[in-house]
N, C-alpha and C positions, 0 to 999 in steps of 0.2 A: 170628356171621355167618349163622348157619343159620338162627335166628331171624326176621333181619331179611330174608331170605329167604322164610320163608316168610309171615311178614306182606304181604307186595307180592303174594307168590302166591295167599295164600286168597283174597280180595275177587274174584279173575279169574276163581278156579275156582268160586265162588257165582254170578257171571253166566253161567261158559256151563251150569250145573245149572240154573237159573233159567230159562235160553235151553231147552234141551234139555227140561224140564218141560213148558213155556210148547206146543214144538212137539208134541210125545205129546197133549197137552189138545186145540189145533186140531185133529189129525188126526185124533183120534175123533172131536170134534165132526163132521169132515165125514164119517167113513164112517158115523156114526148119520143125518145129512143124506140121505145118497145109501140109505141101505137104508129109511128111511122116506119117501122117493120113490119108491122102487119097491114099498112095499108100496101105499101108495096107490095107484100105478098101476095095480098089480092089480083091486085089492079096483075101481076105477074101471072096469074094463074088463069086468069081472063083473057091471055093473049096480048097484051097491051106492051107494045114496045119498053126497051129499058128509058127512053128518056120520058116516056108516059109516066113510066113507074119510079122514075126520080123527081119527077115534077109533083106527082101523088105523099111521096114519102117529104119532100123537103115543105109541103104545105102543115106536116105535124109534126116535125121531125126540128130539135133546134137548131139556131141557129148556124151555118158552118156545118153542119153535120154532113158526112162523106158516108155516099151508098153505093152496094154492093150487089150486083143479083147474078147468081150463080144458076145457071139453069140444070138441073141433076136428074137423068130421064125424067119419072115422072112428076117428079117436086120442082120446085122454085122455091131456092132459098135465099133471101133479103137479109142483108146487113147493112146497119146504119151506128156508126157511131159520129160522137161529137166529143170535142175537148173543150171544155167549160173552164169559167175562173168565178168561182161560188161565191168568194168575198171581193168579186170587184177590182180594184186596183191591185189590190194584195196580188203579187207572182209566184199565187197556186195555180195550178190547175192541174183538173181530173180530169181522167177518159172515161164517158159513160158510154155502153154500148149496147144494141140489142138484134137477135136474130128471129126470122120469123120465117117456115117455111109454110107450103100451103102444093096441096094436090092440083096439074094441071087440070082446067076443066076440057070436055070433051071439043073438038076441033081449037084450042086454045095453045097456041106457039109465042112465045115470047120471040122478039124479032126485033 
């Protein structure tokens, strides 16, 4: 009986490990998103060329991840997303993404 127990139970407890995985993988993806949004931002805000400020972003930013830096009078706004496949082989994937703007500092021209 215990057996046939726990045969019904393991397959549930693989999906919520599987689940529970899946979620840890998204959620760094997106704080590697948001912190390589703001580094861009930065490095953006300091005058620092776009390919500076992708080379800044894609050092925290995952893997594949595609940036954006929008210069808007006085702001600079950095977007970076990435599409991720959270369980691996499995043909999910998510789009995680994050924006991060940041005030030009004085004599600071993105270029």
């Amino acid at each position: 009986m215990v057996t046939a127990e726990t045969a019904v139970v393991l397959p549930v407890l693989l999906l919520v490990l599987a689940g529970a995985v899946a979620a840890v993988t998204v959620v760094g993806a997106q704080l590697r998103c948001v912190d390589g949004a703001r580094e861009g931002a930065r490095g953006a805000a300091r005058g620092q060329s776009v390919a500076e400020v992708t080379t800044l972003v894609h050092r925290a930013a995952p893997e594949g991840a595609v940036t954006t830096v929008i210069p808007d009078g006085e702001e600079v706004r950095v977007t970076v997303s990435a599409e991720i496949a959270p369980l691996g082989p499995v043909p999910l994937r998510v789009t995680v993404s994050a924006e991060a703007v940041a005030l030009r500092e004085p004599g600071g021209e993105t270029g």
